[in-house]
N, C-alpha and C positions, 0 to 999 in steps of 0.2 A: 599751436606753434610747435615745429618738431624740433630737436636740438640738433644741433650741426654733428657730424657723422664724425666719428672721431680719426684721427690724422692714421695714415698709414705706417707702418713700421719704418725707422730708416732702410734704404735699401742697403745691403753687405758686398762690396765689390771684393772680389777675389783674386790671388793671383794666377794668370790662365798657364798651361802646360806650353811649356816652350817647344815643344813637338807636334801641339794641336796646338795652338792657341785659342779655337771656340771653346774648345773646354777648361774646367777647372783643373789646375796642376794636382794630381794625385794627391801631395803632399795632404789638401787642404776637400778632400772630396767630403769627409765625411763632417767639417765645417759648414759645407755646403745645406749639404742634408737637413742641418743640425737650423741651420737659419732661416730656413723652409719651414721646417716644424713650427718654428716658433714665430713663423705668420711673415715673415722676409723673403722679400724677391730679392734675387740675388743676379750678379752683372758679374762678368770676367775681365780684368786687366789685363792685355798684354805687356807681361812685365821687360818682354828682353827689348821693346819698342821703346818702353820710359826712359830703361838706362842707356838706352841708342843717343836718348834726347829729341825721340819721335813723343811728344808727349800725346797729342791731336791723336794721331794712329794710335797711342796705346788705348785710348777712352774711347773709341772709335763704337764700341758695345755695348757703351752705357747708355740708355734711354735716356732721349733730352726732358728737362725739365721732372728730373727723379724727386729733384729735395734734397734729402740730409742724406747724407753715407756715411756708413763708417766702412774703409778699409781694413780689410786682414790676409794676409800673404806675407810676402818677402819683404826681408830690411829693405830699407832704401835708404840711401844718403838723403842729407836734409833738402839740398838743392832739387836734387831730382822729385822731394816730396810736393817741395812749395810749387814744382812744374806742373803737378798732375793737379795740386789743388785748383791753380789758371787752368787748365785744360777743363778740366771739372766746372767748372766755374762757369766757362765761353757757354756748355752745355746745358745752360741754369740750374747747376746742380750744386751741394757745399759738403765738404766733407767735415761732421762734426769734431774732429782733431786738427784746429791749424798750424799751418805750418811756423807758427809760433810753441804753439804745446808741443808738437811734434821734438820740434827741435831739445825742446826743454825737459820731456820728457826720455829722449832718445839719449842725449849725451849729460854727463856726469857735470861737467860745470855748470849744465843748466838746472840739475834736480837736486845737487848738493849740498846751495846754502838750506834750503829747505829743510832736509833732511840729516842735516850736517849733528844734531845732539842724540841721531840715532845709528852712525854710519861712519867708519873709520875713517881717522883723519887723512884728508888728503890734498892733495896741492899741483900744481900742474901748467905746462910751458908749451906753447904753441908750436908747432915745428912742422916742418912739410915731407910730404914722406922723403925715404930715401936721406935727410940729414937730423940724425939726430942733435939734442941741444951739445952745447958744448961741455967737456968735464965739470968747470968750475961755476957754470950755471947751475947743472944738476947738484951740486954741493951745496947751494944755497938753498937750490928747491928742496934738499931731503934735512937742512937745514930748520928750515920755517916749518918742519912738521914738529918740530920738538921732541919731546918724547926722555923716560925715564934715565938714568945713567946707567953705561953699559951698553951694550948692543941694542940699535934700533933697526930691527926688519921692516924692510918694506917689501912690497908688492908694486908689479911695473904691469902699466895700460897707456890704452889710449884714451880719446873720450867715450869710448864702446864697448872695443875688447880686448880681452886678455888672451895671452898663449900661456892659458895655466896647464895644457897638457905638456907645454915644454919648461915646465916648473924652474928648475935648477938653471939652465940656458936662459929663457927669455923673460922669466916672470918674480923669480925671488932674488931678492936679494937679503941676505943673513945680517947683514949691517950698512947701514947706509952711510955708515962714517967710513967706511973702505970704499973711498970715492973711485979707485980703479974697477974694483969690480961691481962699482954702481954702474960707470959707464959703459963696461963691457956689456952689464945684462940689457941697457937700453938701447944697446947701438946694436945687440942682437936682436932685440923685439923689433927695433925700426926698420929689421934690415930684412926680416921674416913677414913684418907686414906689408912691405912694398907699399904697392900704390892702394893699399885697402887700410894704410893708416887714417884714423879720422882726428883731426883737431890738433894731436900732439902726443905728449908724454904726459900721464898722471901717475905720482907716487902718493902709493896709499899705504898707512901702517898697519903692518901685518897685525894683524889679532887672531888668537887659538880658537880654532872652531872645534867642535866637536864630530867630526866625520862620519861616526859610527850613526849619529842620529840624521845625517841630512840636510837637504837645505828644502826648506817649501815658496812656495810661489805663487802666490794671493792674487788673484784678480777682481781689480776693482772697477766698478762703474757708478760713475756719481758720488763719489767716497763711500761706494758699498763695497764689501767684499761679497764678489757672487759665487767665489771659485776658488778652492784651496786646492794644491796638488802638491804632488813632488817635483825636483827641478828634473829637464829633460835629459842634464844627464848620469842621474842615479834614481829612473822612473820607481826602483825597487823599497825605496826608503822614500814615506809620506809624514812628515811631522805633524806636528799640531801647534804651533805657535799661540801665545797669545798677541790677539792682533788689537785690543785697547790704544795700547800709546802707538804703534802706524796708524791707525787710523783717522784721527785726530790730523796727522803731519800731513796723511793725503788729501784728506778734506782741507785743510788751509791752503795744501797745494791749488786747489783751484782743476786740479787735471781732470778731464771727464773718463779716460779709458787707460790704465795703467797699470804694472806691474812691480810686483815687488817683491824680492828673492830675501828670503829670512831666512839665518844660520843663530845656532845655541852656541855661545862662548863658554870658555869654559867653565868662566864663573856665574854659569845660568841665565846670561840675561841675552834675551832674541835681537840681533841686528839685524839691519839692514845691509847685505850684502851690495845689493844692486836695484835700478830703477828703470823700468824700462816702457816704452812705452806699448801700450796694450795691441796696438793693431800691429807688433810687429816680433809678439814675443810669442816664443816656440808652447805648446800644447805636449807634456809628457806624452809618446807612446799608448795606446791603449784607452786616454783619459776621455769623460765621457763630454764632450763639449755643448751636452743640452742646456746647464744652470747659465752658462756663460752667451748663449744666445738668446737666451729669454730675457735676459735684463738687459743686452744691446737690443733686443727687438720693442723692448718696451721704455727705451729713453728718450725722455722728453727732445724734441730737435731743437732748443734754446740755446744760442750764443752762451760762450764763457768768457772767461775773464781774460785768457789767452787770443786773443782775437789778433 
């Protein structure tokens, strides 16, 4: 009797160059490379077809009947993600991230109860771009963060991103009991994210990072950590966390492919900055993407708990 031949790698779709579309977008060539090595055929998305809402045309170069995929390229809103998992899908094919995890690991209210005894407290209001909430709504929201007596900083998002390069303008606020200049900073974040606002407003309590040391950014698969780096954007500074108590939080999480940004407070203890999810988070400059395609190339293609 011979034993049955063992399953193929998932395949790795990629997002394709919007100036070729057969090819892999530069960004993502040496990903390519990297998932090759590691025994992965690899298929290109036309990404500017998905977000057209041509989702059919975007898969159009995935080989029918692939099996399991994981995705890595460019963000996608969740709607557009659950599109390409149907398109995917018509093609007999599954993408091991549903557009359940997706979702859950992409935006903040989805990763934060989860995560919430390792990760600043935060709280958060639906809103459509272009209006932000009303004054004395955000009064209540920066309210129910609580927080000691005296000035409570917060920090203004959405359920994705932040304009911390416009720090002072769209992103902090010094006190959140100066409910004027709460709603100043969020009616300038809403007004700067236009139509790329995602979910709403989330105010989070500012907590003292240490700057000088960095932020790192662990990638996990299967609740393994395969991949420690620096965040992408201070490639120069690579911490070292310890990653004990995350991982435990991502293994209960349930996520198969994730990320997760740790900053050093100043009273020594590692947070969770942010959570994101794996097929869609940026690769410092430079960094060597082989640890991180060997453990997608060699994951099991089992349903999760995210279905």
């Amino acid at each position: 009797m011979t034993a049955d031949p063992a399953p193929a790698p998932p395949l790795v779709l990629l997002s394709g160059d919007p100036l070729r579309p057969r090819r892999t977008d530069p960004q993502f060539v040496d990903e390519a490379a990297a998932a090759r090595a590691a025994g992965a055929a690899t298929a290109v998305l036309d990404h500017e077809a998905l977000l057209a809402g041509d989702a059919e045309r975007a898969v159009s170069r995935v080989p029918r009947a692939t099996g399991p995929i994981w995705y890595r390229g460019w963000m996608l809103p969740t709607d557009r993600y659950a599109e390409l998992a149907a398109a995917l899908a018509a093609r007999d094919c599954h993408l091991l991230t549903s557009p359940a995890a997706y979702r859950t690991a992409h935006e903040l209210p989805g990763w934060y109860g989860t995560f919430e005894p390792l990760t600043p407290a935060s709280a958060w209001l639906p809103c459509a771009p272009g209006r932000p909430p009303e004054p004395t709504a955000l009064a209540r929201l920066a309210a129910s963060l609580g927080g000691p007596d005296g000035p409570r900083p917060v920090v203004v998002k959405d359920w994705v991103k932040s304009r911390k390069h416009e720090w002072a303008e769209a992103a902090y606020v010094p006190d959140a009991a100066d409910t004027a200049r709460l709603a100043a900073v969020v009616g300038r974040f809403v007004a700067l994210q236009a139509e790329f606002l995602t979910g709403g407003v989330v105010l989070r309590t500012f907590e003292d990072f240490d700057r000088t040391v960095g932020e790192a950014r662990v990638w996990w698969v299967d609740g393994t950590p395969v991949l420690t780096g620096p965040h992408p954007d201070a490639p120069g500074l690579c911490p070292a966390p310890d990653l004990a108590p995350v991982a435990a939080t991502v293994r209960r999480s349930g996520l198969r492919f994730v990320t997760t940004d740790l900053a050093l407070r100043s009273d020594g203890a590692w947070r969770v900055v942010e959570v994101g999810d794996g097929q869609v988070s940026g690769l410092p400059a430079g960094a060597d993407p082989g640890p991180l395609y060997q453990a997608l190339a060699a994951a099991p293609p089992a349903p999760h708990r995210h279905s």
